[in-house]
N, CA, C and O atoms as a DFTB+ gen file, in Angstrom:
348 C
 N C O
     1  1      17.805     -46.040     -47.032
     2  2      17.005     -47.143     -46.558
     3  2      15.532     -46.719     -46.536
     4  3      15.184     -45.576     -46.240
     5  1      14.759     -47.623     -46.838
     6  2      13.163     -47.384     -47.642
     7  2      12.473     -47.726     -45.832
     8  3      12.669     -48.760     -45.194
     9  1      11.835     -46.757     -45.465
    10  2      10.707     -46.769     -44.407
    11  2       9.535     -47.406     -44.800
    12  3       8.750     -46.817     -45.544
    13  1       9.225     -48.976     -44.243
    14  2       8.018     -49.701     -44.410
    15  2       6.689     -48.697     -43.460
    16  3       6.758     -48.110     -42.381
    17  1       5.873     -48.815     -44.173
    18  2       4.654     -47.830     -43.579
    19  2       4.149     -49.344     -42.540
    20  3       4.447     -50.531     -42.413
    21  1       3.117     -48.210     -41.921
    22  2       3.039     -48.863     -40.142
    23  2       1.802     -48.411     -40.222
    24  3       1.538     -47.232     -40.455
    25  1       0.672     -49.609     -39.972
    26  2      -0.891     -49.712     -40.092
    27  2      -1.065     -49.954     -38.628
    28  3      -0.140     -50.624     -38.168
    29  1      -1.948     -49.618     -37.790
    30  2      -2.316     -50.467     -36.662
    31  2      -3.842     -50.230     -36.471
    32  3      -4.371     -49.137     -36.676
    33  1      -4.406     -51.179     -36.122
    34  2      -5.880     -51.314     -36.185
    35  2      -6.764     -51.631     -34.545
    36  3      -6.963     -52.766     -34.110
    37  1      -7.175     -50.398     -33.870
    38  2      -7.359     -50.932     -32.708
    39  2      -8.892     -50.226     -32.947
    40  3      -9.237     -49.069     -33.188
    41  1      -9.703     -51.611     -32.744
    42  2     -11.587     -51.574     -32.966
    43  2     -11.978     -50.736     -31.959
    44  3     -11.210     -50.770     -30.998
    45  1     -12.967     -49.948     -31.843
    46  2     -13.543     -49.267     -30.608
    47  2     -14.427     -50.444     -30.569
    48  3     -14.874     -51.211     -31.422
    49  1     -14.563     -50.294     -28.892
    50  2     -15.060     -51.199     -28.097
    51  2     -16.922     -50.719     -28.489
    52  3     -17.733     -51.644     -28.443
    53  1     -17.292     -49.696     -28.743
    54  2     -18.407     -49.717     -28.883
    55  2     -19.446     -50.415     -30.081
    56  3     -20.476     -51.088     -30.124
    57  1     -18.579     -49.863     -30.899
    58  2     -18.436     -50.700     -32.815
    59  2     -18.447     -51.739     -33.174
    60  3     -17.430     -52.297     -33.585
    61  1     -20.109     -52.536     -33.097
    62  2     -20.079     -53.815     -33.909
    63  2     -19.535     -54.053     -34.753
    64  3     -18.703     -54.949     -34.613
    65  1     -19.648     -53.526     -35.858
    66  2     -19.126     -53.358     -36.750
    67  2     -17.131     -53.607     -37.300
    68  3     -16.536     -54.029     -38.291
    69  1     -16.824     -53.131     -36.163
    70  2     -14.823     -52.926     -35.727
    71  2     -14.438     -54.324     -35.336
    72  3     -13.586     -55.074     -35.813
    73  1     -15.681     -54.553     -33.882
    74  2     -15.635     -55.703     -33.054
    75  2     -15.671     -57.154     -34.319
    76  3     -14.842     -58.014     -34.618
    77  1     -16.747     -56.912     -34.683
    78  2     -17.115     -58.507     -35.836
    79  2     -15.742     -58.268     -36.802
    80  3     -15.316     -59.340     -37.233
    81  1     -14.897     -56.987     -37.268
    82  2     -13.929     -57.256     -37.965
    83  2     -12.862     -57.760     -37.451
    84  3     -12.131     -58.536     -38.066
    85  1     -12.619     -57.280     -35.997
    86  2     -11.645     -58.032     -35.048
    87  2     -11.541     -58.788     -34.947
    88  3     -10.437     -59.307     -35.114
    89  1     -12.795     -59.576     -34.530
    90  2     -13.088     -61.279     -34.770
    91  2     -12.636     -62.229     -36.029
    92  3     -12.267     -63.398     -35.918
    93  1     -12.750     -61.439     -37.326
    94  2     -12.484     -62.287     -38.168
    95  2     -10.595     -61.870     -38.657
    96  3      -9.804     -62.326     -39.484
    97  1     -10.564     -61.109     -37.921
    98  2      -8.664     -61.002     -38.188
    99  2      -8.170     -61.635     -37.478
   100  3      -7.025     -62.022     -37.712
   101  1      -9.021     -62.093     -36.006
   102  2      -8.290     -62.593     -35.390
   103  2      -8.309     -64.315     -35.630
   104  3      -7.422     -64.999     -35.120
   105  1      -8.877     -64.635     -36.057
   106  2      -8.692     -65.985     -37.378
   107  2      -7.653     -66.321     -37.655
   108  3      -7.169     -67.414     -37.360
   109  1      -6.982     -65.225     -38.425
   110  2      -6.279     -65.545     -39.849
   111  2      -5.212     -65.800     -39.028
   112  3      -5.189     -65.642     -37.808
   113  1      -4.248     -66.234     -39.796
   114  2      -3.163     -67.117     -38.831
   115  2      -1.543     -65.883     -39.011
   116  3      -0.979     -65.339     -39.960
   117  1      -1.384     -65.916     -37.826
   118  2       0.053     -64.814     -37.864
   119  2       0.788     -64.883     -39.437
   120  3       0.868     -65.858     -40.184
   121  1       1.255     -63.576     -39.629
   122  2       2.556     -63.601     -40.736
   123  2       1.208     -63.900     -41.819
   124  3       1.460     -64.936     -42.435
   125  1       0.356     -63.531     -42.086
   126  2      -0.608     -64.137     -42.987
   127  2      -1.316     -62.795     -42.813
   128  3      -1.650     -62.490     -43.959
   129  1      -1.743     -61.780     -41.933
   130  2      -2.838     -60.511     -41.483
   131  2      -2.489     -59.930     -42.635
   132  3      -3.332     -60.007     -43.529
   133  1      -1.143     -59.177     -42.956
   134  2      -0.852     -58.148     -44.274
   135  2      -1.746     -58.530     -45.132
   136  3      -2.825     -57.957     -45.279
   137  1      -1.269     -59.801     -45.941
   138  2      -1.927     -59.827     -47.415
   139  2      -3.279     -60.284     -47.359
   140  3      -4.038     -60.323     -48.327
   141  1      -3.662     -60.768     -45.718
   142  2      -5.184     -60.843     -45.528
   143  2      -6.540     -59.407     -45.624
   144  3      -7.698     -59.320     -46.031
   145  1      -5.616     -58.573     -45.041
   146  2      -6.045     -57.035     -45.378
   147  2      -5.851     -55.825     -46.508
   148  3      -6.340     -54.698     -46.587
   149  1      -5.001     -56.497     -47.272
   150  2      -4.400     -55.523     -48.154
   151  2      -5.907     -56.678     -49.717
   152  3      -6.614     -56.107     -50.548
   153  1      -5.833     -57.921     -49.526
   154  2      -6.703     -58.714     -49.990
   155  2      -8.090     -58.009     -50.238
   156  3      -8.698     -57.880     -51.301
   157  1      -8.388     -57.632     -49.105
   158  2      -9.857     -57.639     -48.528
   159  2     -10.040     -56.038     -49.252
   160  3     -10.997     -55.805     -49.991
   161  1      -8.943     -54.942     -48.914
   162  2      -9.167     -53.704     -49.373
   163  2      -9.394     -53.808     -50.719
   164  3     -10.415     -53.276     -51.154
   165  1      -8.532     -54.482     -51.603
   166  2      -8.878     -54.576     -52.995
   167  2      -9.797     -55.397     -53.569
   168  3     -10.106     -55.116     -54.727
   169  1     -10.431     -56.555     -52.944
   170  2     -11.629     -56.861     -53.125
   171  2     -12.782     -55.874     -53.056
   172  3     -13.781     -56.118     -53.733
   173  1     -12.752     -55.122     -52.534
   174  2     -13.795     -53.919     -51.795
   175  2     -13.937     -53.052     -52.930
   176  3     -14.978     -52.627     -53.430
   177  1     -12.235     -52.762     -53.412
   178  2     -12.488     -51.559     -54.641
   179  2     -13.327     -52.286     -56.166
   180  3     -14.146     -51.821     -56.959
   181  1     -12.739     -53.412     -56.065
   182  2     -12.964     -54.080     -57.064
   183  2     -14.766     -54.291     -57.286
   184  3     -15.515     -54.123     -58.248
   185  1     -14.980     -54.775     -55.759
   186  2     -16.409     -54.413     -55.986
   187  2     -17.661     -53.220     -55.738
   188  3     -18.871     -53.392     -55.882
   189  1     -17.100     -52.243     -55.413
   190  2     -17.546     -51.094     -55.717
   191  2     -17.572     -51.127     -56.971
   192  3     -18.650     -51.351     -57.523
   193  1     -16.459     -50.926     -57.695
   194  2     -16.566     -50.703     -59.510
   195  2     -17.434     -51.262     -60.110
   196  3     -18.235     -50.703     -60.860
   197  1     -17.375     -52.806     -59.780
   198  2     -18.546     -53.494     -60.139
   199  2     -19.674     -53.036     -60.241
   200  3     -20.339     -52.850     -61.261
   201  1     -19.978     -52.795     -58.926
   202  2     -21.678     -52.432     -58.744
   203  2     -21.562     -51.352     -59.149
   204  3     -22.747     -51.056     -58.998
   205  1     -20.892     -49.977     -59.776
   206  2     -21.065     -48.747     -60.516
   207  2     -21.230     -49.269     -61.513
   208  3     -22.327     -49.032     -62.020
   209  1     -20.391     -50.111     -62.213
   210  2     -21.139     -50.889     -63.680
   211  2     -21.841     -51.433     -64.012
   212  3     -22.256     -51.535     -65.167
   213  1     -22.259     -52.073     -62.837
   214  2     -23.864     -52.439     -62.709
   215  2     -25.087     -51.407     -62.969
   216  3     -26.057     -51.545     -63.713
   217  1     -24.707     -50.252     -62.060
   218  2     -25.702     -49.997     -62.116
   219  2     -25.749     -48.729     -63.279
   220  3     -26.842     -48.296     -63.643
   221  1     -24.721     -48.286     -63.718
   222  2     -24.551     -47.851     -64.903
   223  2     -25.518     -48.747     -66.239
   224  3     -26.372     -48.223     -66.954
   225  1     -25.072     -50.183     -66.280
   226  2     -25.383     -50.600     -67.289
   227  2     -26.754     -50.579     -67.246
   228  3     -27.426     -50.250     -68.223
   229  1     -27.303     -50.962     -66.005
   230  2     -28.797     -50.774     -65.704
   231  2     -29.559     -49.905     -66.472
   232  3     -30.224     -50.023     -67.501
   233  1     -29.150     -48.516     -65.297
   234  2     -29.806     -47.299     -66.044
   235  2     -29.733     -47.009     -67.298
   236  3     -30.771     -46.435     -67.629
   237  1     -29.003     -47.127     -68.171
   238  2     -29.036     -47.330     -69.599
   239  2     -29.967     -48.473     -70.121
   240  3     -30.410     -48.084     -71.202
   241  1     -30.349     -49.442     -69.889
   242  2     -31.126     -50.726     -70.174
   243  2     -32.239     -50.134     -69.860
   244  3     -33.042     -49.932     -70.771
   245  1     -32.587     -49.679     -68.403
   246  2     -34.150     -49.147     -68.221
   247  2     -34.820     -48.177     -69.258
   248  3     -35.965     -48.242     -69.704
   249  1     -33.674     -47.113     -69.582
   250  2     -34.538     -46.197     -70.272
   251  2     -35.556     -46.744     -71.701
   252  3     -36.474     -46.213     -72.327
   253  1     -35.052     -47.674     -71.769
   254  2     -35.188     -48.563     -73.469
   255  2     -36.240     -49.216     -73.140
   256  3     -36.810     -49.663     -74.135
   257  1     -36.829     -49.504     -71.999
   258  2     -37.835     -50.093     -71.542
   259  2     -39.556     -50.004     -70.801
   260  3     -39.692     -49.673     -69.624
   261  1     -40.492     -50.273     -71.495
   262  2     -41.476     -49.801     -71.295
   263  2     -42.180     -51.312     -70.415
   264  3     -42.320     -52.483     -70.769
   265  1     -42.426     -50.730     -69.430
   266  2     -43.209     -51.641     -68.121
   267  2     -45.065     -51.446     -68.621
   268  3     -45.635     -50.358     -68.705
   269  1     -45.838     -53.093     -68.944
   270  2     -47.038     -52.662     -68.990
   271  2     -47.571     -53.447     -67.833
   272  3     -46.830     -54.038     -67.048
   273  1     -48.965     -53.437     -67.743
   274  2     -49.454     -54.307     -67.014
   275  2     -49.501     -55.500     -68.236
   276  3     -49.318     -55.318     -69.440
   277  1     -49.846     -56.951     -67.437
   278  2     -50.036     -57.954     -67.901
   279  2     -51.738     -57.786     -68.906
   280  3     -52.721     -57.135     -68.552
   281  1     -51.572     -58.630     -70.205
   282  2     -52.922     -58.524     -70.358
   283  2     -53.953     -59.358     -69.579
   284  3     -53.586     -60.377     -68.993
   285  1     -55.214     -58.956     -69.557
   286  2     -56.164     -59.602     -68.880
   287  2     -55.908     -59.656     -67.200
   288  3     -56.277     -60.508     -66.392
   289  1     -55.164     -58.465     -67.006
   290  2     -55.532     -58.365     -65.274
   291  2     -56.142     -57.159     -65.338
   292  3     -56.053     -56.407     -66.309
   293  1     -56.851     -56.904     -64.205
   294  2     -58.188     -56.304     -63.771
   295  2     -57.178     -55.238     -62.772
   296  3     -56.340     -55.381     -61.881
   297  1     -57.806     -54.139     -63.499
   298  2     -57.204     -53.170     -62.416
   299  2     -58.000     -52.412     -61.602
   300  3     -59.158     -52.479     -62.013
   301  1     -57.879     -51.583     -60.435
   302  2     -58.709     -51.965     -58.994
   303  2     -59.732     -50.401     -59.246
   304  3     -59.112     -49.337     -59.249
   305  1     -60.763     -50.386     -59.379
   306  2     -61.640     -49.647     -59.372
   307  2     -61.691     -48.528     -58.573
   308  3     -61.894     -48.575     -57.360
   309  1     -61.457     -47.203     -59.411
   310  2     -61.031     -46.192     -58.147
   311  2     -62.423     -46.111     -56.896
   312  3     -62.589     -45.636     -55.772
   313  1     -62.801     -46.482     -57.378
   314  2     -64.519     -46.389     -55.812
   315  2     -63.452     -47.209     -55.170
   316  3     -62.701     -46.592     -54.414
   317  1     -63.226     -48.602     -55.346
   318  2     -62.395     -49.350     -53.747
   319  2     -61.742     -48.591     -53.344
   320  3     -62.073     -48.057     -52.285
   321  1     -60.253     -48.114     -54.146
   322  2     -59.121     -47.093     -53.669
   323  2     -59.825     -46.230     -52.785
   324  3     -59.166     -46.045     -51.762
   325  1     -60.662     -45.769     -52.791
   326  2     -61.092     -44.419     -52.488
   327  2     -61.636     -44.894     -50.802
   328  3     -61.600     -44.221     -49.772
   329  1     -62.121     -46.285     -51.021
   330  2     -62.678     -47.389     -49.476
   331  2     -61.600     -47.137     -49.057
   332  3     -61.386     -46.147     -48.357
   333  1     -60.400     -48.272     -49.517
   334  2     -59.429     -48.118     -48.917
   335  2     -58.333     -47.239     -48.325
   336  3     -57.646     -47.666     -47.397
   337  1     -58.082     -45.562     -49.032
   338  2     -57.910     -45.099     -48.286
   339  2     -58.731     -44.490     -47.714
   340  3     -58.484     -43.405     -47.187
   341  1     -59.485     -44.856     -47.700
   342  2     -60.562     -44.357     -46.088
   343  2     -60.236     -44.402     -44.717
   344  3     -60.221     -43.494     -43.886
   345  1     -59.897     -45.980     -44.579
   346  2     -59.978     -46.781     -43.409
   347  2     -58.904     -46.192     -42.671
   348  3     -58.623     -46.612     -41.548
């Protein structure tokens, strides 16, 4: 006979963070919590990966890319800079 594994989730009272998750489990409607949490964990992985492929794809895109200034803007005269960090 197969032993179902045994989760229990008790928020510390100090932990916004625990507390605001408590709050929203305590929502979800009985006989419904499992696949509400097992949901939420794999949403999570799913979007981690994401945003590594994000930002994977990124950094590959940036290198290819050269940032100028716009033409015809005026760039700031090192005498001001030099005011400004004065002050």
């Amino acid at each position: 006979m197969k032993k179902r594994a045994c989760f229990s989730f008790r928020p510390r009272p100090g932990d916004p963070e625990q507390q605001r998750a408590w709050e929203i489990l305590q929502t979800v409607p009985e006989g419904k919590k499992t696949a509400f949490v097992a949901g939420a964990i794999l949403r999570s992985r799913e979007e981690e990966a994401l945003e590594q492929t994000l930002r994977r794809v990124l950094r590959e895109e940036l290198r290819t890319v050269s940032i100028h200034s716009p033409a015809g803007e005026e760039t700031v005269p090192g005498q001001m800079l030099d005011f400004l960090a004065g002050l």
